[in-house]
N, C-alpha and C positions, 0 to 999 in steps of 0.2 A: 464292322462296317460293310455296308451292303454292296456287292460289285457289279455295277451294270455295263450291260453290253456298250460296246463301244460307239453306235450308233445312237442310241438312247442318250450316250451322256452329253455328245455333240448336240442330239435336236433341244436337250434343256437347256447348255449353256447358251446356243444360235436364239433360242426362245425369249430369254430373259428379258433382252429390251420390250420387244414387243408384250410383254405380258404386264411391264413397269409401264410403258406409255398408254396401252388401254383401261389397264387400271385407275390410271388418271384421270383417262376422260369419264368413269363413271364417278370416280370425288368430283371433277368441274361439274356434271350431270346433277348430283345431290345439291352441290351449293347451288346453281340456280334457281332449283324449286323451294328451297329452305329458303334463300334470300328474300325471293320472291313473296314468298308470305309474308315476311319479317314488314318488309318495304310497305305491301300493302295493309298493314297495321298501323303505320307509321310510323315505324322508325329512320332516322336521316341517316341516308349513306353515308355521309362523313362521321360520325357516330360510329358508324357500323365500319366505317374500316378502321379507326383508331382502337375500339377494341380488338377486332380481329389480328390485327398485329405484334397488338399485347400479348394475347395469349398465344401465338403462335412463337413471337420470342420465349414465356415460358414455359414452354411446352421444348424448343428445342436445346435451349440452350445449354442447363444440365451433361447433352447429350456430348455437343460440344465442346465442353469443358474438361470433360473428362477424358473421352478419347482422340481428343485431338491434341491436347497437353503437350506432346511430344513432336508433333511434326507441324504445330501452327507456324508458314511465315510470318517472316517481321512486317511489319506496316508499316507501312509508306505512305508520304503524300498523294504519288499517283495512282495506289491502292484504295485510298480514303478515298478520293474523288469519285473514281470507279463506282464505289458500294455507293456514297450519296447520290453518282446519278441513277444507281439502279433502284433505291430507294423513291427516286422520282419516278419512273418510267412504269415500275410492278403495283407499289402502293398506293401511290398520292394518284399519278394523272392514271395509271390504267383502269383501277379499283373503282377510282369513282366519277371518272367519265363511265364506264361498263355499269354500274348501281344505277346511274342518273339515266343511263339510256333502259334499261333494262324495266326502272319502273316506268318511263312513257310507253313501251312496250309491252312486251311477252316472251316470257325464258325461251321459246320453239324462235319469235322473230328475232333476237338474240345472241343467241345459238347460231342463225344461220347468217346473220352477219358476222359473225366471229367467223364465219368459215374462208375469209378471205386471209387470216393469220399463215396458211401456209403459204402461201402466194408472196403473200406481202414480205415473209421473213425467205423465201427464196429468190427475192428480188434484193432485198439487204444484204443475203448472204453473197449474191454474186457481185454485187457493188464493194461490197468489202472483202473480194478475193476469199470466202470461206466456197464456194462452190465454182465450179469451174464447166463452161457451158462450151462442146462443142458439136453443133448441127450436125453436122455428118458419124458421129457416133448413134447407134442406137437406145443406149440405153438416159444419153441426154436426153433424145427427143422424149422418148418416154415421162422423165421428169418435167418438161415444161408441157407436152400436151398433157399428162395429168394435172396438174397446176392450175392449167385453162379450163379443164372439163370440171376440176371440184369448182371453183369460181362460180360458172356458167350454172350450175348446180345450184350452189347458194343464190344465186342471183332467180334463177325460176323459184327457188319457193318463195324470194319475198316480191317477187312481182306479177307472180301469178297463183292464183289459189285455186279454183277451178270447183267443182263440186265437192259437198262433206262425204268423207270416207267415213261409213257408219262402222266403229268397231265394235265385236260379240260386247267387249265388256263395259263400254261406254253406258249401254241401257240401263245399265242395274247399278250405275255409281250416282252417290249422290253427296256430293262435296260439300262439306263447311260455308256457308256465303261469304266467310272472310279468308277462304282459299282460292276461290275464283278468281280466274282471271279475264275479267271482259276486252275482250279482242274485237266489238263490235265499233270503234270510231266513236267511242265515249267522249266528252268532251276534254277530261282533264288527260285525257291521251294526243300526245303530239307526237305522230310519227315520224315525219320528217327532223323532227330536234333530234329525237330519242335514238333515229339512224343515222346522223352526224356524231352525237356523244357515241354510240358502239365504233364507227370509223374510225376516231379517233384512241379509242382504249386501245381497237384492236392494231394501228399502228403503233403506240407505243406498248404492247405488250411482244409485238415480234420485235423491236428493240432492243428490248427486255433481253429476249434470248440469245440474241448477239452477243451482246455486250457482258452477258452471263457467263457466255463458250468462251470469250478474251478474255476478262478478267480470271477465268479459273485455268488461266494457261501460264498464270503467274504466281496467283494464288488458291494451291491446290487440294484444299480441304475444301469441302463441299458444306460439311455440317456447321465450319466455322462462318464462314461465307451467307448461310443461308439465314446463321442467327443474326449478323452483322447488316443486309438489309433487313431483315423482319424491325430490329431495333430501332435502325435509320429511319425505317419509314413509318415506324410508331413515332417519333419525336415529331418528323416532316407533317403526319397527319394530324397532330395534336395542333400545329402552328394552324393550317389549311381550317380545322374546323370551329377554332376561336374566333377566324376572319369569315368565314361563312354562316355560322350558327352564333347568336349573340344571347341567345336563349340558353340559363343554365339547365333547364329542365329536359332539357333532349339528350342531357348525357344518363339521366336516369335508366337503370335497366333493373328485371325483374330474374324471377326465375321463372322466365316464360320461352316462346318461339326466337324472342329478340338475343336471347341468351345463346339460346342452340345455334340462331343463327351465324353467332360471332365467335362460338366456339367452334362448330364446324369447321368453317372457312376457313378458321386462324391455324387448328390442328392440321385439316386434311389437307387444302388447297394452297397453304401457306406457305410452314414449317414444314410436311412431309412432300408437296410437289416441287417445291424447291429445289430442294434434297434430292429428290429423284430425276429430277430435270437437269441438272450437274452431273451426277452418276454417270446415266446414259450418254448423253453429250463428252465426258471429257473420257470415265473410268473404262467406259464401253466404243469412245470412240466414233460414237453417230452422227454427231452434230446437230446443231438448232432446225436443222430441214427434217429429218428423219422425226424430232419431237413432233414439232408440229403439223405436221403429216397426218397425223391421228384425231388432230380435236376433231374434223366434220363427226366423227363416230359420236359427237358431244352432243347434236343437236338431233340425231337418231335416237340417244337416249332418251332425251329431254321431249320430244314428242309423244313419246310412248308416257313417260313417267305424267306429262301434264297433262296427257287426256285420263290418265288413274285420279291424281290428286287433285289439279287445277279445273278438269272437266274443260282442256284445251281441246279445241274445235282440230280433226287432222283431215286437211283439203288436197286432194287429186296433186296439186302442186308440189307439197311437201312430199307425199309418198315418191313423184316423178324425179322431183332435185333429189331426192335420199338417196335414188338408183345412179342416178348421173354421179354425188359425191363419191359414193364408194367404187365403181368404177375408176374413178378419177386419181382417190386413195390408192387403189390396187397398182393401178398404173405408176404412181411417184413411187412405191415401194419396190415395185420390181426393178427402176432403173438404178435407187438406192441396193436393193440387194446386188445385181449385176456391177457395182460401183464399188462393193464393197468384196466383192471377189476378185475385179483387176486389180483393185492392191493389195489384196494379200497375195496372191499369185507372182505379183509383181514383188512384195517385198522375198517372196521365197525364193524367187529368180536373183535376187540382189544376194543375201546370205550364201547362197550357195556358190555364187560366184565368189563371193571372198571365201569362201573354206576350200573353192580348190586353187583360188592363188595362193593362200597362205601354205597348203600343203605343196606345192608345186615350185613354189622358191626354194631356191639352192640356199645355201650358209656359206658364203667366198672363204668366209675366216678361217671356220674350225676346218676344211677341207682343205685351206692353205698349208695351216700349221700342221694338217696329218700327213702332206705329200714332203 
């Protein structure tokens, strides 16, 4: 076994989270542009998340079964309920209010409305006592002024666009016509619907993570947990697209884009961010703010990726908010690191004060019965 310096071993374990939440936001990155084609082929969101969930239950489940066998808790009523409303909050209403807004849209305008998910779950989290906010600390301020500037951020790129930033490689791409995506004020584009359906996804998706960090405060398997909504919300989306889609013929699928699409989503973004989103949060101790802290890095992807494949248009705005969100990012993260050094320092000032009262108490008894 290979023995590394002591410093080295510290910067990969300190790494780990952040290298698990950026990693995510290039799978959220992929599924948008994959989806995005899928949609604009026409396949129905509701569709598209009832498989997605299928296969991301068979995909995890196995995993669950086996090594969890031994330490699954018992379920419960107030467990069950738990999972069926996360079942609601991830699958049913986030998936596809975000599909429905995402086709009136564009994965980049998309993308940067989701970027309100930290804000919005740092506001949940202090409502529900998971973060604790005081003004006159420094490293608070830092997390609400970052907060404010990723916001303000997202908010310039979708209200201001300003001239086309011509990129080297945009000249020489020439995209499929059924991977474009027309961002010109098309008719069957409705932006204002399509940026109420994202507001909506993206509060219940910071819900989502709440509700995600309590329930795995009880029950403490992750993989079992991750199968148990993926499942839920395969049943709940199954009900949701018989009442929405009356058409048998929209459940049909190929071995085409529509396929990759729902398998992507269900593997990567489903069954394995789930999973990883639990990890972090309960195993690692982060919490729902520190996840979501990272998605803005979602729509810096997805700008890049759609002017490759979509031939997405990238305007003076976007490149401007890009600057302001990671700024903003940088700033939440440092007051979370600073946050995450008072308590440890604080819990080693606690230990060590019980190890020298422990060793510092006298024994009355046995120095009774010696004298």
């Amino acid at each position: 076994m290979i023995n590394l310096p002591k410093w080295c071993s510290k910067f990969i374990i300190n790494s780990k989270p952040y290298v698990a939440v950026i990693s995510l936001q290039f799978g959220y990155a992929g599924m948008n542009i994959i989806t995005k084609v899928s949609l604009n082929r026409g396949m129905s969101h509701y569709v598209l998340v009832v498989y997605r969930h299928a296969i991301a239950t068979a995909f995890i489940a196995p995993f669950a079964l086996i090594l969890d066998r031994n330490r699954r808790p018992k379920m419960t009523f107030p467990i069950f309920m738990r999972i069926f409303v996360l079942g609601l909050l991830g699958p049913v209403i986030d998936q596809n209010f975000y599909y429905a807004g995402l086709k009136l849209t564009s994965p980049t305008f998309s993308c940067a409305m989701s970027n309100m998910l930290p804000a919005m779950t740092f506001v949940l989290a202090v409502i529900c006592r998971m973060e604790k906010i005081n003004m006159k600390v420094v490293r608070c301020q830092a997390k609400v002024i970052g907060t404010i500037v990723t916001v303000s951020g997202a908010m310039l790129m979708t209200l201001y666009k300003g001239p086309i930033m011509e990129m080297v490689w945009s000249k020489h791409i020439h995209p499929r016509s059924s991977f474009v995506t027309d961002t010109t004020g098309a008719a069957d584009k409705d932006w204002v619907k399509g940026s109420i359906f994202l507001i909506i996804a993206t509060f219940a998706w910071a819900s989502f993570f709440i509700l995600q960090d309590n329930t795995l405060q009880t029950y403490r398997t992750e993989l079992s947990l991750t199968t148990l909504v993926c499942f839920m919300g395969t049943l709940q989306s199954i009900v949701v697209t018989f009442v929405m889609e009356r058409r048998l013929s929209v459940w049909a699928i190929g071995w085409d884009m529509n396929l990759l699409a729902a398998a992507y989503a269900g593997i990567v973004t489903s069954s394995i961010a789930y999973y990883l989103q639990g990890i972090v949060m309960k195993t690692m101790a982060r919490g729902p703010v520190f996840v979501t802290s990272f998605s803005p890095l979602m729509m810096i992807i997805v700008a890049i990726m759609g002017s490759f494949i979509l031939a997405e248009k990238i305007y003076l705005g976007g490149v401007l908010g890009s600057i302001l969100i990671v700024a903003g990012l940088y700033s939440v993260l440092w007051g979370k690191h600073k946050e995450s050094e008072s308590q440890r320092r604080e819990g080693m000032s606690v230990n060590n004060t019980a190890a020298t009262t422990t060793t510092t108490t006298p024994l009355p008894v046995e120095e009774h019965e010696a004298v």
